[in-house]
C-alpha positions as CSV (number, residue, x, y, z in Angstrom):
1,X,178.0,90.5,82.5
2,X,174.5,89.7,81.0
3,X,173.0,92.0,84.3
4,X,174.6,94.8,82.9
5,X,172.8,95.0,79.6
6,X,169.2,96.4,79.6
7,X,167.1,93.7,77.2
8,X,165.0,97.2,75.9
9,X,168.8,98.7,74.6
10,X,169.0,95.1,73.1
11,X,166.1,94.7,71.7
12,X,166.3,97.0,68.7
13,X,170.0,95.7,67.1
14,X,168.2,92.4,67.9
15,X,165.7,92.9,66.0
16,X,167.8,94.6,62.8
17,X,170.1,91.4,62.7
18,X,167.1,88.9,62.7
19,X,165.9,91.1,59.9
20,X,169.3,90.8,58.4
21,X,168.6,87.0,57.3
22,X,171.3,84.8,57.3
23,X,174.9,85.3,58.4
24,X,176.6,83.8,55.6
25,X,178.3,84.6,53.5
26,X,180.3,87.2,54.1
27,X,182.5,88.5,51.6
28,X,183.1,92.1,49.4
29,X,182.4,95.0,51.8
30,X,181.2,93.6,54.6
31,X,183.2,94.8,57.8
32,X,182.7,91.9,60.0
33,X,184.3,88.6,60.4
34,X,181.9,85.6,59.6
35,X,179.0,84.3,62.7
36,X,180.6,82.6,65.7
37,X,178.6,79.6,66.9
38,X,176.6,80.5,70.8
39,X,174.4,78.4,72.5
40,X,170.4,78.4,71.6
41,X,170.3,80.2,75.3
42,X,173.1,82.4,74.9
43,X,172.7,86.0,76.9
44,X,171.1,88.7,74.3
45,X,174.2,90.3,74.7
46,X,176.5,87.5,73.6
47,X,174.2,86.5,70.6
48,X,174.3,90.0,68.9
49,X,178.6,90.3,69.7
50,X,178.6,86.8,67.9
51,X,176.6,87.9,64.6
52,X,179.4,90.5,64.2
53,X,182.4,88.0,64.2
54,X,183.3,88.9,67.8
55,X,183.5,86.2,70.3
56,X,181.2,86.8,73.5
């Protein structure tokens, strides 16, 4: 599936949650559920799914 996803529509959301800081915690009004663990070489793709609580 990583083919599918151009890095340049990545890049952007990317680049918000690495401003973002740290996952944790979570808590109050925060919509998503907590970070799942990927790999260091995860697909951009999978990485960005996974700082929203969503497994890749």
């Amino acid at each position: 599936m990583e083919g599918r996803w151009d890095p340049e529509v990545l890049a952007g959301p990317l680049a918000a949650m690495r401003r973002a800081g740290a996952g944790e915690p979570r808590g109050g009004r925060v919509p998503f559920a907590a970070v799942v663990e990927v790999d260091a070489d995860a697909a951009d793709i999978d990485r960005l799914v996974s700082w929203y609580g969503r497994k890749p």
